[in-house]
N, C-alpha and C positions, 0 to 999 in steps of 0.2 A: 595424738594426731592433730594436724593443722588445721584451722576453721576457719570457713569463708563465710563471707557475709553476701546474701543475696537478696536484692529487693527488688519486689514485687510489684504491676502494676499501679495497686493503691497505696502505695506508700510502705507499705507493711516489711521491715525486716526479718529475716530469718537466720540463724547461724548454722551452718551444713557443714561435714567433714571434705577436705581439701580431694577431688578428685570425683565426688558425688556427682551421676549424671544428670539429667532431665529427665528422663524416669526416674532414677531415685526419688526428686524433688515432687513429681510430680504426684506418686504412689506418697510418697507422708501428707502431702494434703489430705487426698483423701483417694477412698479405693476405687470410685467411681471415676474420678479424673483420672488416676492412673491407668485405668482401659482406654479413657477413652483420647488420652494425648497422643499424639501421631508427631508433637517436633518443641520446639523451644527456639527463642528469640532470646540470646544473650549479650547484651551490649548491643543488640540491636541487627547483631549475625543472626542468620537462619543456624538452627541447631540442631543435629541428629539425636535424639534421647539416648544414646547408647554412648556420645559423647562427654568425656569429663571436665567436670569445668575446677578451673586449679584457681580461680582467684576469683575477689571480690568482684560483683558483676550486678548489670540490671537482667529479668529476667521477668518473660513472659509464657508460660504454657499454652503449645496450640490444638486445638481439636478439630475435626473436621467441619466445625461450623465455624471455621477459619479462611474464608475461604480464598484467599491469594495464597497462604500456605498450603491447603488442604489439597489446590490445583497444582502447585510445581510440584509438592511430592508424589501424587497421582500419574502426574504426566510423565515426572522424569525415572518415577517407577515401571511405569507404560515401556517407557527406552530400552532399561535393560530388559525385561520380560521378552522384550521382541527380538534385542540382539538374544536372547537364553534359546526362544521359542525356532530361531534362523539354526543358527548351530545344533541344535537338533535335530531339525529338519536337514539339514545339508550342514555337515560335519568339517569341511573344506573350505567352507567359507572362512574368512577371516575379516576381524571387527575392527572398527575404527573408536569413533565419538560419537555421540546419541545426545544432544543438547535440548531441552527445552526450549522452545517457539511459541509463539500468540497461535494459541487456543490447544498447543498437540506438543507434539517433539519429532525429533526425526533421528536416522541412526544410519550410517555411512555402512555399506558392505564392502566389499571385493569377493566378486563372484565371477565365474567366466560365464555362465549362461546369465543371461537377462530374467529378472523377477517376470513373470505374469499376473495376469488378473488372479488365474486359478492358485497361485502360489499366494498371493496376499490371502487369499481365504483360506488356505490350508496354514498359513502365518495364526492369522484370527484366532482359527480353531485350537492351537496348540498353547497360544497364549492363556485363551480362556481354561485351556485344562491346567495349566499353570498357578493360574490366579487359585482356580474350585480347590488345589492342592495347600493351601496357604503354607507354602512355605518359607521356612524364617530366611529374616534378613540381617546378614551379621557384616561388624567391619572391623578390619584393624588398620594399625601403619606398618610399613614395611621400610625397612631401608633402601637403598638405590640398588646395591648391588642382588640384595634378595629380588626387588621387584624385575631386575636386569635381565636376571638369569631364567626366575619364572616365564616369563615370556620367548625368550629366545628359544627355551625348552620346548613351547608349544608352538613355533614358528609364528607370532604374533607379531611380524614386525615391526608394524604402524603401531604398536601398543610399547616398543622399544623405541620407539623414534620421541614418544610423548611423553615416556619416564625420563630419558634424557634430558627433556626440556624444560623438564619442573626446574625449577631453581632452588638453590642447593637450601634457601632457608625455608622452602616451606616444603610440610606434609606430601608423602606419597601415601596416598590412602586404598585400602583394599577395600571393594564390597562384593558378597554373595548372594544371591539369590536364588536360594535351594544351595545345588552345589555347582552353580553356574557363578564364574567371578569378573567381575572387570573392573578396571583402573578408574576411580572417579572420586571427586572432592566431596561427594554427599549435598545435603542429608537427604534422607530413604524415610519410609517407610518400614516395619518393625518384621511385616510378614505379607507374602504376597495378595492374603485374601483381603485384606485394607482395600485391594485397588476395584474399583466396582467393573464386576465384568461385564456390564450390558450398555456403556455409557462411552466406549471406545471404540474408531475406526481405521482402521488403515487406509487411504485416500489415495495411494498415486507412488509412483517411481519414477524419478529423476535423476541423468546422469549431475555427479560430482566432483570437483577434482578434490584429489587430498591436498587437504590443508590450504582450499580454495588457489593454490598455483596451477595453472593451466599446463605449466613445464613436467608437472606430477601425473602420477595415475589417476584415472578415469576411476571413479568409484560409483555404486550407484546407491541412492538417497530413496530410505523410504518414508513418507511423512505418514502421519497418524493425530488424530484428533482427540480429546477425550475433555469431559465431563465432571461433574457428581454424581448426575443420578442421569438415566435414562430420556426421560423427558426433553432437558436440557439438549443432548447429542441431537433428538429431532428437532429441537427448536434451530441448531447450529444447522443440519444440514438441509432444512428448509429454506433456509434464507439464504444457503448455498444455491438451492436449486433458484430460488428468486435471482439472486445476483446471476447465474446463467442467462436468464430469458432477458435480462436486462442487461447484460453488456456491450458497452459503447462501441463494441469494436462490431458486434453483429449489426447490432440496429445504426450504427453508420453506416454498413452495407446496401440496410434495406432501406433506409433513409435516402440514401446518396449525398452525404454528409462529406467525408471524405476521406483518403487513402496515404499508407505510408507504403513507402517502394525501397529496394535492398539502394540503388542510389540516391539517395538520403537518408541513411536511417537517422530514425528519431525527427525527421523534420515532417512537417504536415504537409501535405497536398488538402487544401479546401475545397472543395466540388462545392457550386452556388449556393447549393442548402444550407450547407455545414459554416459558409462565412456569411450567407444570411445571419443564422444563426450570433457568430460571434459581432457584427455589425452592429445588430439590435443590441446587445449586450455592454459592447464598449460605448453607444451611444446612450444607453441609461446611465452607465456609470459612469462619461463624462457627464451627462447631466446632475448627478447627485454630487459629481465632486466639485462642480463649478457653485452651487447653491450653498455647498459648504464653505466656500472660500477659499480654493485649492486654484491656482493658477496652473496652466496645464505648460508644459515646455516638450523640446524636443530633441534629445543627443547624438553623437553620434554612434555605430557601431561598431568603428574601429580606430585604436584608441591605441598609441603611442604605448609601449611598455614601461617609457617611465614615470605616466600617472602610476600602473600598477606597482611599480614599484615604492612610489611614493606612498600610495595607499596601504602596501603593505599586503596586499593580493599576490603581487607576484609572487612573491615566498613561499603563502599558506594557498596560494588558490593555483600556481602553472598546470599542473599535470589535467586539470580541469580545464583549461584553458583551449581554444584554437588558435594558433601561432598563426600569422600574414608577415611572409617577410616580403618586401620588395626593395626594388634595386634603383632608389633615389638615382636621377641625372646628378650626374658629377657625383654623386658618393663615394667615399673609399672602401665603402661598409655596406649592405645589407641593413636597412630599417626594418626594423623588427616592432611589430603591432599584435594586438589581441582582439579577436570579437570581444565584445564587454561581456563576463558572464552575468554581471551587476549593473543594476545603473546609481549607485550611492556616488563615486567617486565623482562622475560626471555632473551631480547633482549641484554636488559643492565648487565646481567650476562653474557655473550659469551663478550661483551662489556670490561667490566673489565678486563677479563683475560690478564694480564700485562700491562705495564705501556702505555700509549699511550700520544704521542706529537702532538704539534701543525701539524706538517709536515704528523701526519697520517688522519688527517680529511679533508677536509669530509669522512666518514668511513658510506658505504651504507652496511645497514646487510637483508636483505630478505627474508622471509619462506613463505611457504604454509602450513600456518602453520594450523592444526586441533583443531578447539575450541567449545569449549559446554558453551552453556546457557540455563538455564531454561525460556522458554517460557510457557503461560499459553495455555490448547489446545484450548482456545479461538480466540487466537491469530494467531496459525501457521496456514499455506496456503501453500498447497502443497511446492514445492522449494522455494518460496519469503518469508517462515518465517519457519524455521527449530531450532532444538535444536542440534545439533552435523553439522559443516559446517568447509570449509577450505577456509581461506583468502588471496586473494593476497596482505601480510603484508609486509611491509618496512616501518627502520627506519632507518634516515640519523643522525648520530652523528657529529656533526660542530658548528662554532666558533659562533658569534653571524653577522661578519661581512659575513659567508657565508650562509645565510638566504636565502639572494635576489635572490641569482645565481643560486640556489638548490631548489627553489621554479619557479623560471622561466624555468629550466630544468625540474624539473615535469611535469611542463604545455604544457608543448610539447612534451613531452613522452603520456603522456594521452590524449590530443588529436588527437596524431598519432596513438594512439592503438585505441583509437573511430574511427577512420576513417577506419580503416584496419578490424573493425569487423561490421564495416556499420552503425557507430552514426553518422554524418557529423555536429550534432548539438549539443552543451552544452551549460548551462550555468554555470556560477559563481556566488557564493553568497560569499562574505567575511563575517564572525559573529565578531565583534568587542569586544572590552573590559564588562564586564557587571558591574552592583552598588560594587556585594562583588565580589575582584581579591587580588591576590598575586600580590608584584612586585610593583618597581615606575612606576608613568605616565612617565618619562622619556624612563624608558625602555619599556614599552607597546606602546610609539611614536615610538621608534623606530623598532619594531618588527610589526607594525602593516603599518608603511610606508615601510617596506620589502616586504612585500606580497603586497601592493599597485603597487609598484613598479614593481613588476615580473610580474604581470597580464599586465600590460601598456606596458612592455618591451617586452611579446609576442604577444601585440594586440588583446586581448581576452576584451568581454564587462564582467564587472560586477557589482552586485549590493550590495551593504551597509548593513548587516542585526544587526543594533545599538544593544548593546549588549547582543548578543546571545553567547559570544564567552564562551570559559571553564573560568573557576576562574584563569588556571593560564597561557593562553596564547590563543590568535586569531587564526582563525583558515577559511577554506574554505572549503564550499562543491560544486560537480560537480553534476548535474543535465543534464544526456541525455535526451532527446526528440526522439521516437523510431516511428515507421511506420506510428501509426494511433492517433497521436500526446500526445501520453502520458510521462509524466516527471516520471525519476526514480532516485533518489537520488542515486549514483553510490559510485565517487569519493569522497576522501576526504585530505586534507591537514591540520595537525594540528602539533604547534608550544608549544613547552613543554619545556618550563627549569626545572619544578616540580618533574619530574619522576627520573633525572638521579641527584639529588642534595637528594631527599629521598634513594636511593639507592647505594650513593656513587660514579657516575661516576666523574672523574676526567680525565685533562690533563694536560701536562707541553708544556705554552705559551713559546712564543720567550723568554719571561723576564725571563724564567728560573723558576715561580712560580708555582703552581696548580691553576686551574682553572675550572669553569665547565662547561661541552658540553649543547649545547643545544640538544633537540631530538625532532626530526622531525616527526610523526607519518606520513604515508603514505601510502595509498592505491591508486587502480583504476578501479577494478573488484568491489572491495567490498568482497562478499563468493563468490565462485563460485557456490554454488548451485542456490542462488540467479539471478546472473548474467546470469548459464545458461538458468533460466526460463526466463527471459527479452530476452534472444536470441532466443529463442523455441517462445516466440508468435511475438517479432517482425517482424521475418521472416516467420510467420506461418505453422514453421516446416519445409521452406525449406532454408534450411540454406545452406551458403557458400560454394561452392563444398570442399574447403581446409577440414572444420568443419563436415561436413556429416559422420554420421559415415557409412552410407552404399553408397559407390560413386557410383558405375556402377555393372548392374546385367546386365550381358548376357545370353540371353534367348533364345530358339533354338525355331523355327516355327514346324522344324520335328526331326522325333528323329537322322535320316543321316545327322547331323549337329551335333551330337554331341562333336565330335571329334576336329572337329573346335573351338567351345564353349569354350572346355577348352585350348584347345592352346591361345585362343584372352585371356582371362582371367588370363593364367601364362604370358602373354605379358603384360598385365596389372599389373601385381601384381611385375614385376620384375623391375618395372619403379617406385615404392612405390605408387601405386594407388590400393585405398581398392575395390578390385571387388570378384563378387561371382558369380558362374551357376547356372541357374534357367534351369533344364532339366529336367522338367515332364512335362507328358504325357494331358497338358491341353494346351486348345487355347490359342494364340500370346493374342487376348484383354483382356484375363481373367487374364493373368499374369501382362499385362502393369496396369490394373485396381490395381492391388492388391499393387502394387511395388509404384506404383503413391501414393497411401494411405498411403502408408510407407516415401513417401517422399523422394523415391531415385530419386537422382538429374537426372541420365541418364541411360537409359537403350537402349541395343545394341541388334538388334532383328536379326536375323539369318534364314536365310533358303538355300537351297539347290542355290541359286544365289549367294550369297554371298561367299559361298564354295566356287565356280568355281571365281569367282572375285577375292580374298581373301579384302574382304572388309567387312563393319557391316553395318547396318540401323541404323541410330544415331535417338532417340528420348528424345527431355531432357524435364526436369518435368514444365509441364504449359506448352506448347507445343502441338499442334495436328500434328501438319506437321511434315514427318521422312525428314530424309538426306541418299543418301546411300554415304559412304566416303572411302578410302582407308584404310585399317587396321592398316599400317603404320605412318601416318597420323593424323587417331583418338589417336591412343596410344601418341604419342609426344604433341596433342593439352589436352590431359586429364592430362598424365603426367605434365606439364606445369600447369596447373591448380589446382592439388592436394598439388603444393608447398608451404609448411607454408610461411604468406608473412614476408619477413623482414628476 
């Protein structure tokens, strides 16, 4: 019999007979592994132990304390369980796909009656009897026309539409569970009771179309969550119930923040608070980007389609696009224009104008800038996915040798600005070179040991994301971590020689020749629309007093306090501290109630004591306990605290 050679994380070779699975392999280590393996990494494929492996290979055993593997096969066991656990329960139904998703899976039906609450629970219960059954889990391959006729036999259509489309070189794979089968690429689990039954939830139903075409059937989508152990699932659906009470889109309600309407979707309507809000915000960060040495500019929004085409947008970016045709005097033709969905191209237009030398770079250009994209209304979410948004966009134009220095100076500008708006945490992900790139390996060594570099040189962890990067240069993204431990892809760092060499940017090196700049794409905010909803729930509305757009309401107990009220309040307002008078004729708790809901950070309560004192009752938000303080006093400590930081 034929012998394969398999090696082992530490080095370690083995010779196995040709066709040996990962149980096999796993069972001659030893007896205890062989319980306790759930899958194998072959060449670096996820691997079902029931699978044979025919040739020389690298090879890892995985166990439940594996835990990216231990969670897809969990999860994507969870799938079928539920499609098994549905068909039992309702015989009629007919199954789609059940994919794996961040944190669950989900599994497409066709049913004519609508799922209910009560049906997900009676889902639950069937599953769990499922799982307490441990029933095995077995697979084979099938040919096309075996798996063809299978299906058509049990009127599976959508399950014939999917065998069709496997292409003709690869596997059509069968799996069971119990004696429940469906059409899937693997790898499983060995036998249902693997899957922990107290550690999974069924969440919600959502219509779907098949095979995401809206011209298709309506299918209905049921998602599910699941875990390792128990704990875990509370820890997840805790911070479910947190991310509720903190969504941008409620507490912009109760804020009066602002509102999106069916004519415009995707575009913001700002109510005074809400562009309070981002005013305060765009004027920090022009403040921090000017002290960097970022010249700020201004483009326009509608832009001739043959920059995009020039840049290379049109091709890869139209269907994202908003089209402006207009009808030039004297034209023969229809001018055909784009909202910008980018502001890079327009960059290197300001870029160009006149000649520029080695000695003018690095040359930081910056806008806030306003750009549209078409999003599908599937997709938007209130602020975190908008079609009309403004960016905090920078691009650094520099040599190739000023890379390192310009990317390590980002890194500390963006982690000074996460700190100063209350992210204390990021990560880094560097995306490396991918198969198709522009550009020698020479120069992607060295443009990719630049950004290695800078990240080391300010002490920041990061991690390898092996070819993710664009076709024609490497590139970082920043990932904050916010209150109730959620990751938001934020920042971003990306390294372009393509853009300014399609468009013409040059310079004149020391040697007196032309040359071309590299461009730096940069952000840190991301949109601000974005950004400000990742601030509205991590703070859950109660944001940084500098950020508030309502700082301080003074509030009179009786109406012979009025007078005072607005005097502490022009005291207030002349120190640059946003305050207002609340002087109607209702109760001290009924206003603090109201103003709390609002989310103002402090409010200054007033009665006929305080007159004669000249003093206020300091009460700040989340707070029961008042202060009473000197007027003089509160005005410099609030003053003080209203200071944009930096």
């Amino acid at each position: 019999m034929a012998q394969i050679s398999l090696t082992f994380p530490d080095g370690n070779v083995r010779e196995f007979p040709a066709g040996s699975t990962p149980a096999d392999v796993a069972a001659s280590i030893s007896t205890s592994l062989g319980k306790k393996a759930i899958s194998a990494s072959v060449d670096g494929k996820h691997y079902d132990l029931q699978w044979p492996i025919e040739a020389d290979a690298k090879i890892a055993i995985h166990t439940m304390a594996d835990e990216a593997q231990a969670l897809e096969l969990i999860r994507h066991d969870l799938a079928h369980i539920m499609a098994r656990a549905v068909q039992e329960l309702w015989p009629d139904v007919k199954v789609t796909i059940g994919p794996v998703v961040a944190n669950g899976w989900y599994y497409d039906f066709d049913r004519e009656e609508h799922f209910t609450p009560e049906d997900l629970g009676a889902i639950e219960k069937r599953m769990k009897e499922i799982i307490n059954a441990r029933d095995a889990v077995k697979t084979e391959t099938w040919d096309r026309d075996r798996a063809i006729a299978h299906y058509e036999g049990r009127g599976e259509n959508f399950k014939v539409e999917l065998v069709q489309a496997i292409p003709a070189d690869q596997q059509i794979r069968m799996y069971w569970h119990g004696n429940w089968q469906d059409l899937c690429r693997g790898p499983h689990l060995q036998h249902t009771g693997q899957v922990p039954a107290d550690a999974f939830k069924l969440m919600s139903v959502a219509g779907a179309y098949w095979r995401g075409d809206s011209n298709n059937k309506q299918l209905q989508r049921i998602y599910g969550v699941a875990f390792k152990t128990r704990d875990e699932l509370k820890a997840y659906l805790h911070m479910l119930e947190e991310a509720a009470k903190r969504d941008h889109r409620k507490l912009g309600r109760e804020m009066e923040l602002f509102h999106l309407q069916e004519e415009a979707p995707g575009m913001v309507f700002w109510h005074p608070n809400g562009w309070q809000i981002y005013r305060t915000l765009e004027d920090y960060m022009r403040g921090r980007l000017r002290k960097a040495g970022y010249k700020e500019i201004r483009t326009p929004q509608v832009v001739d389609r043959k920059l995009w085409e020039a840049s290379g947008h049109w091709e890869a970016y139209k269907e994202n696009m908003f089209i402006v045709e207009v009808e030039e005097e004297h034209a023969k033709e229809k001018r055909i224009n784009a909202l910008k969905p980018m502001n890079c191209p327009c960059h290197v237009q300001v870029y160009n104008q006149g000649l520029k030398s080695y000695r003018d770079l690095p040359l930081r250009l910056a806008e806030f800038g306003s750009c549209h994209r078409y999003e599908s209304s599937g997709s938007m979410h209130g602020l975190m996915r908008v079609r009309g948004f403004t960016q905090d966009d920078a691009h650094i134009f520099c040599t190739e040798d000023q890379i390192e220095s310009e990317c390590a100076a980002f890194i500390e500008l963006l982690s000074s600005v996460y700190k100063d708006l209350g992210f204390d945490s990021f990560e880094i992900k560097l995306s490396t070179r991918p198969e198709v790139r522009i550009g020698s390996d020479e120069a992607w060594d060295k443009v990719e040991t630049a950004l290695e570099n800078a990240i080391k040189k300010v002490g920041c962890a990061y991690e390898i994301d092996p070819g993710e990067g664009a076709f024609y240069g490497p590139k970082l993204d920043f990932k904050l971590t916010d209150a109730i431990g959620r990751k938001w892809q934020c920042g971003t760092f990306q390294v372009d020689p393509n853009l300014p060499t399609r468009l013409g940017a040059e310079y004149i090196g020391e040697d007196g020749a032309k040359h071309r700049p590299y461009m730096l794409h940069r952000a840190i905010l991301g949109s601000f629309e974005r950004f400000i909803g990742i601030l509205i729930e991590n703070y859950a509305g109660k944001l940084p007093f500098w950020l508030a757009p309502r700082q301080v309401v003074v509030a009179s107990i009786v109406s012979d306090a009025d007078a005072y009220v607005a005097e502490v309040v022009a005291a207030l307002r002349a120190r640059g501290v946003r305050a207002e008078a609340d002087t109607r004729n209702e109760k001290i708790n009924y206003k603090v109630r109201e103003h709390s809901v609002g989310k103002v950070p402090v409010i200054l309560a007033i009665g006929m004591q305080e007159v004669e004192a000249r003093s206020v009752s300091v009460r700040r938000l989340g707070e029961t306990r008042t202060e009473s303080l000197p007027l003089d006093q509160v005005v410099e400590t609030l003053a003080a605290d209203a200071r944009i930081p930096g």
